[in-house]
C-alpha positions as CSV (number, residue, x, y, z in Angstrom):
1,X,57.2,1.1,36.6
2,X,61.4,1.5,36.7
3,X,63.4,0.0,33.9
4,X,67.0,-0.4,35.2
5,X,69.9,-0.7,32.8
6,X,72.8,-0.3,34.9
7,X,75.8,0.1,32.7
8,X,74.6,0.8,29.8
9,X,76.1,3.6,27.2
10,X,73.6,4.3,25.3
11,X,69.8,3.7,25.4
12,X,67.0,4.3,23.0
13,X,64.5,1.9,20.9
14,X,67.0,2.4,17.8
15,X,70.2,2.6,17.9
16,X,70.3,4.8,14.1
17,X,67.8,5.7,11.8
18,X,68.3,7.2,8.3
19,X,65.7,8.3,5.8
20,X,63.0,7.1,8.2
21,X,59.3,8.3,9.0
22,X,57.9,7.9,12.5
23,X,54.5,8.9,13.1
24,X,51.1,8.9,15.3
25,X,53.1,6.8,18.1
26,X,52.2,7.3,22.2
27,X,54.8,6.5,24.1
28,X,54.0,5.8,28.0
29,X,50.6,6.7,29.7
30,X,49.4,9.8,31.5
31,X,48.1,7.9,34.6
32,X,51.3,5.8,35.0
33,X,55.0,7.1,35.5
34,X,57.3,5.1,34.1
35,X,61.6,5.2,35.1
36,X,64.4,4.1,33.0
37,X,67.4,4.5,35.5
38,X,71.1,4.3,34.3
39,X,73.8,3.8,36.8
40,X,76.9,4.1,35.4
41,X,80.6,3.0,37.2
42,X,83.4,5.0,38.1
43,X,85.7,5.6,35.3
44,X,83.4,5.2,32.6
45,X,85.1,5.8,29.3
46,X,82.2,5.7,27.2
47,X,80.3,8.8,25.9
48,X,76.6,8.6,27.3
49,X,74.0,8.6,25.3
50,X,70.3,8.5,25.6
51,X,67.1,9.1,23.5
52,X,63.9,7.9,24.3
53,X,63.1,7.0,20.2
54,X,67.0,6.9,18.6
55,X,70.4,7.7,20.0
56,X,71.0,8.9,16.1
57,X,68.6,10.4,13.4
58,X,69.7,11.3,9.9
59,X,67.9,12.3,7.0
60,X,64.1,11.2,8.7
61,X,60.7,12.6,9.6
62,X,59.1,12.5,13.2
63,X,55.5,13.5,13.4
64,X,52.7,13.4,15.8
65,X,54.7,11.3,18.2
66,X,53.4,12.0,22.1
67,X,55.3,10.6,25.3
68,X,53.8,11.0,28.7
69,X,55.0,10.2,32.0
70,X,58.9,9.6,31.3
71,X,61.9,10.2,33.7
72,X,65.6,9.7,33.1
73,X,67.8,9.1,36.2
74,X,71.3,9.0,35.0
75,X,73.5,9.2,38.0
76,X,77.1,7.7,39.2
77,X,79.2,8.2,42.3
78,X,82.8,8.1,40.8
79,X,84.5,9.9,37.5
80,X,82.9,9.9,33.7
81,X,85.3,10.3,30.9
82,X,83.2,10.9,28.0
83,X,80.8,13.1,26.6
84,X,76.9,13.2,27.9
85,X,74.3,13.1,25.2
86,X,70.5,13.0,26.6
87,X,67.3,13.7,24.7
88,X,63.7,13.4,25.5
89,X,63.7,11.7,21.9
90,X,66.6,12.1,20.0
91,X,70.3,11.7,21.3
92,X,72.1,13.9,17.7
93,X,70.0,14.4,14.7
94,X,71.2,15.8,11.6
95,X,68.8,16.6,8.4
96,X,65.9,16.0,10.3
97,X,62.6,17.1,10.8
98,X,60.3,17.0,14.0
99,X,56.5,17.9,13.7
100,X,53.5,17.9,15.6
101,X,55.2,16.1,19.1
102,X,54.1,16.6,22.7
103,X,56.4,15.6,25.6
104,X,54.0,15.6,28.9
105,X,55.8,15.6,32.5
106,X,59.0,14.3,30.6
107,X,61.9,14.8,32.9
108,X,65.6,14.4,32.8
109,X,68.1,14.1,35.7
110,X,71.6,13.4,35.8
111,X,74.0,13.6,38.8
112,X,77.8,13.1,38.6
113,X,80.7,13.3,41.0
114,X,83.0,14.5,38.2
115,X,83.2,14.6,34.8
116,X,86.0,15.4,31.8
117,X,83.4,15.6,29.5
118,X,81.2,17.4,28.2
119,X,77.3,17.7,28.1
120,X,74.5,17.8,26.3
121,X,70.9,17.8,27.3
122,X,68.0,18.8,25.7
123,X,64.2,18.3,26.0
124,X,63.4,16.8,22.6
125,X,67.0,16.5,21.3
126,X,70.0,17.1,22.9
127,X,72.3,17.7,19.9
128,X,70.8,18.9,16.9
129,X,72.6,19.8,13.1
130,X,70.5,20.9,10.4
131,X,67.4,19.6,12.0
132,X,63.8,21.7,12.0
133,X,61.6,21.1,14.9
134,X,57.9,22.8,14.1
135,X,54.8,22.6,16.2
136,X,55.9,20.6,18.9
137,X,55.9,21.3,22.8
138,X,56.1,20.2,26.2
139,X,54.4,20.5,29.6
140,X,55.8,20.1,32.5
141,X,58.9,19.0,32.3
142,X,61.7,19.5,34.2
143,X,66.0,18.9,33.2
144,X,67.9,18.6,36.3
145,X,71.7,18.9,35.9
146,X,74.2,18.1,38.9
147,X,77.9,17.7,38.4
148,X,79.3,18.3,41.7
149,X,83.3,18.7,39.7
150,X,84.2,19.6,36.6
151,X,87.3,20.5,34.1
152,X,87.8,24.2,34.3
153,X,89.7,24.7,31.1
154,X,88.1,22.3,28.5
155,X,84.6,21.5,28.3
156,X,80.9,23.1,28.1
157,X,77.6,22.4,29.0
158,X,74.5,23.1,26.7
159,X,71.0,22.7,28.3
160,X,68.4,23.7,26.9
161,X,64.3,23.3,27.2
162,X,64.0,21.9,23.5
163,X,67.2,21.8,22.5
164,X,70.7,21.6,24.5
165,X,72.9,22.6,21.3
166,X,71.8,23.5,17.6
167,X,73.6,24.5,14.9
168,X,72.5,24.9,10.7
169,X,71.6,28.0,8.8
170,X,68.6,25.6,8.0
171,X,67.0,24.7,10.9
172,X,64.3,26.2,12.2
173,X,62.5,25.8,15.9
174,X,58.7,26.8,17.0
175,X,56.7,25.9,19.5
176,X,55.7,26.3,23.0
177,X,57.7,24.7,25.8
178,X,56.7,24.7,29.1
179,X,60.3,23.7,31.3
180,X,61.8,23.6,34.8
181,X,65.6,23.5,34.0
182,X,67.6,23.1,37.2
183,X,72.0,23.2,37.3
184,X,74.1,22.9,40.1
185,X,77.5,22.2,38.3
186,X,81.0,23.5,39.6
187,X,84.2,24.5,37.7
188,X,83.5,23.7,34.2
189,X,84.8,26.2,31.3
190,X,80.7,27.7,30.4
191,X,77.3,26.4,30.9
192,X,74.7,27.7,27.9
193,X,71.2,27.4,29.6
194,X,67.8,28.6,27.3
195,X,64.1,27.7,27.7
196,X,64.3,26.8,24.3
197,X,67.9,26.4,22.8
198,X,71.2,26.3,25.0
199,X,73.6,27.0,22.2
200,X,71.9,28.3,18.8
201,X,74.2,28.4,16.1
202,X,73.0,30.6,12.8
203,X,69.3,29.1,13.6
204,X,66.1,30.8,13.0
205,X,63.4,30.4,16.1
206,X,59.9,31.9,15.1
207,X,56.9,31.8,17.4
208,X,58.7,30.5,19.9
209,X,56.7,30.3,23.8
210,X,58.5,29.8,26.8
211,X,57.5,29.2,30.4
212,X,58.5,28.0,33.6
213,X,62.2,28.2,35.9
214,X,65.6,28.1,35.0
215,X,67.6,27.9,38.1
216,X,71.6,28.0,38.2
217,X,73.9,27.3,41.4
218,X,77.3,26.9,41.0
219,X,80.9,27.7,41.6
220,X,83.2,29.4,39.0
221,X,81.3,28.7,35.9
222,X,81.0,31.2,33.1
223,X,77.1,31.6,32.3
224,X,74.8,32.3,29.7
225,X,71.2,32.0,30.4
226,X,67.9,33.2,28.3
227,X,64.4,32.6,27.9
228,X,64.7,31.6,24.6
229,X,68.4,30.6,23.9
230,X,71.4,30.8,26.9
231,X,73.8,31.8,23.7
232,X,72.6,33.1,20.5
233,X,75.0,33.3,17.5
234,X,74.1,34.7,14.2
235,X,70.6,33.5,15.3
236,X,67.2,34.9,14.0
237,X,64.5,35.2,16.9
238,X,61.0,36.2,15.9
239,X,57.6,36.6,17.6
240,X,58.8,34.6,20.4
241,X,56.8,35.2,23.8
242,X,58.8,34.4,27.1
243,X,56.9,34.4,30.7
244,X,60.4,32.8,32.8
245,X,61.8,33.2,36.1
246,X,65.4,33.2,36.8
247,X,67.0,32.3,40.3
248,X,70.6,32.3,40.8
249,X,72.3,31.1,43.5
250,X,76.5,31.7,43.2
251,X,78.9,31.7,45.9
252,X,82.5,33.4,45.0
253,X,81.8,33.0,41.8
254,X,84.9,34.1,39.5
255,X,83.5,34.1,36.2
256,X,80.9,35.7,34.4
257,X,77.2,35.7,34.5
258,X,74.9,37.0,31.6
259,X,71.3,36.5,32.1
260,X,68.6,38.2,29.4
261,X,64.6,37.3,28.9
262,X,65.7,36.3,25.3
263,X,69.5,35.2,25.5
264,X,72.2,35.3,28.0
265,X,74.5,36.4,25.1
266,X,74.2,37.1,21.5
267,X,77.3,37.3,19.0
268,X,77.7,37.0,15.6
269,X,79.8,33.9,13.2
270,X,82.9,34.7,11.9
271,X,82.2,33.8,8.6
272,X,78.7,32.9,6.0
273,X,75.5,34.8,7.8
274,X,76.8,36.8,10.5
275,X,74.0,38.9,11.3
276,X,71.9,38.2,14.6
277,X,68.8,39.6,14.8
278,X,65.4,39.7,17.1
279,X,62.7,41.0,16.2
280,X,58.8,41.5,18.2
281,X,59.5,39.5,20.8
282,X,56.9,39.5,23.7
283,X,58.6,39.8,27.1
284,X,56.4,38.9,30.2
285,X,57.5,37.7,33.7
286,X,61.6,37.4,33.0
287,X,63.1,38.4,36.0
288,X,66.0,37.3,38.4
289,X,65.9,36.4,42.1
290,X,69.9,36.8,43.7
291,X,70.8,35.0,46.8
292,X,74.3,34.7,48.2
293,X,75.7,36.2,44.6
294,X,79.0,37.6,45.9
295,X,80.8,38.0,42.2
296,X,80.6,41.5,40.7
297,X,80.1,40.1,37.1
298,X,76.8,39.9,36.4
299,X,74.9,41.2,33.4
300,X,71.2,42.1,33.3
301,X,70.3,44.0,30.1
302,X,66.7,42.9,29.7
303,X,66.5,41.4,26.2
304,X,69.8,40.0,26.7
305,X,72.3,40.0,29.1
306,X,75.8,40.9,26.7
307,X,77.0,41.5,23.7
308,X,79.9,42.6,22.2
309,X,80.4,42.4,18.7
310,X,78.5,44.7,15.8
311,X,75.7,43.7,13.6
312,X,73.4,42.5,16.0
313,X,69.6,44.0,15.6
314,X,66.6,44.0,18.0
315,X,63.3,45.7,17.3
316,X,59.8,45.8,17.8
317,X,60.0,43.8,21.2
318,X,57.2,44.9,23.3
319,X,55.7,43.6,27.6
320,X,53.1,41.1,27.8
């Protein structure tokens, strides 16, 4: 079953909600795969944006909503100008809370020539402000990112199993979240790749479980890839469990590489909370297979791959 709408910016069954409540809804069917394909045309000026229940939620409860059997094929042959915004559900949320959702074989795959913009893409949201997501997970799903040209000097890329960028001292993220996140990308200013969380800004993630691949090829792209978040900022990580492999494929790759079983990186806020801790983490399977890796700038520092700044505490982390 393929649903084409060529064209289109942004796709979802609502456009906005606000002070909404969603609940015990099944979205597809686990014996029948169904496609929603998006073509868009060179030039494309629009930001793209996609969520399988709203491209916008503010102030609203989601509970006990299940999809099965969902692929996203967002691909183009030509330039996009605008940003990239793709969620299994949600495109941005802000103020909201997730509960009690399962995303089965739900799978995400964009391809561009070359893009100005930046991207988004997450396996339940793919841009998340002050939004708690509790007792939710996914199996089986798989985010793969191609962008075969990029701007060097201007723009990120957040990808993340749950999550592609989060950011609130109040939300909150658990769950267990079974993904395969590919990314072949080339010259873009940083990619933020995490089982959970790309980018996790002065969150706290308890109870966290992540398994499956994250995979990265690429050409001159600074990287930061974890089990549980590829960048961790003033972030609170507790009793998570990861059991992830890591392959990396880089050819004369000028930039940096951090990789670690919990974060790529973790740094601390300039200002408000800036302390970044993690604490009895469970650390399986996380380890990283090299081929063709000819730049010299790779960290490996098991929990996480760098740091640099002060104030950052882990403890109690043990092998499972």
């Amino acid at each position: 079953n393929t649903i084409n709408v060529n064209g289109v910016s942004s796709l979802a069954l609502f456009n906005s909600i606000n002070g909404a409540t969603i609940k015990n809804l099944i979205i597809g069917a686990s014996t029948e795969e169904t496609i929603i394909s998006n073509t868009f045309a060179n030039n494309t000026q629009d930001v793209l944006k996609l969520g399988l229940v709203a491209i916008n939620s503010t102030n609203s409860t989601i509970e006990d909503l299940t999809v099965y059997n969902l692929t996203f094929i967002i691909a183009g042959n030509g330039t996009l100008q605008g940003d990239v915004y793709i969620g299994g559900l949600f495109a941005n949320t802000t103020s909201t809370t997730i509960s009690g959702c399962l995303l089965v074989d739900v799978d995400v795959q964009f391809n561009a020539d070359f893009s100005t913009g930046g991207s988004y893409i997450g396996g339940v949201v793919a841009n998340a402000e002050s939004t708690t997501i509790t007792s939710s997970s996914s199996r089986n799903s798989q985010i793969n990112f191609t962008l075969s040209q990029g701007v060097t000097n201007r723009r990120f890329t957040y990808i993340g199993g749950a999550v592609g960028y989060m950011n609130g001292e109040d939300a909150r993220t658990s769950g267990v979240y079974d993904a395969v996140v590919n990314m072949n990308i080339t010259n873009i200013y940083s990619a933020y790749i995490g089982g959970i969380v790309g980018f996790a800004n002065k969150i706290t993630i308890d109870g966290c479980t992540s398994t499956g691949t994250a995979s990265h090829q690429g050409l001159n792209v600074d990287t930061n890839m974890g089990g549980i978040v590829g960048t961790g900022q003033s972030v609170i990580i507790n009793e998570a469990q990861v059991t992830m492999e890591f392959n990396i494929q880089i050819v004369n790759a000028t930039k940096s590489i951090n990789i670690g079983a919990v974060a790529g990186a973790l740094r601390t806020a300039s200002t408000g909370n800036v302390n970044c801790q993690v604490t009895d983490c469970g650390i399986g399977y996380a380890f990283i297979e090299q081929t063709t890796l000819t730049q010299t700038g790779v960290n490996q520092i098991g929990i996480y791959g760098t740091s640099t700044q002060t104030n950052i505490t882990v403890s109690g982390c043990y092998e499972i």
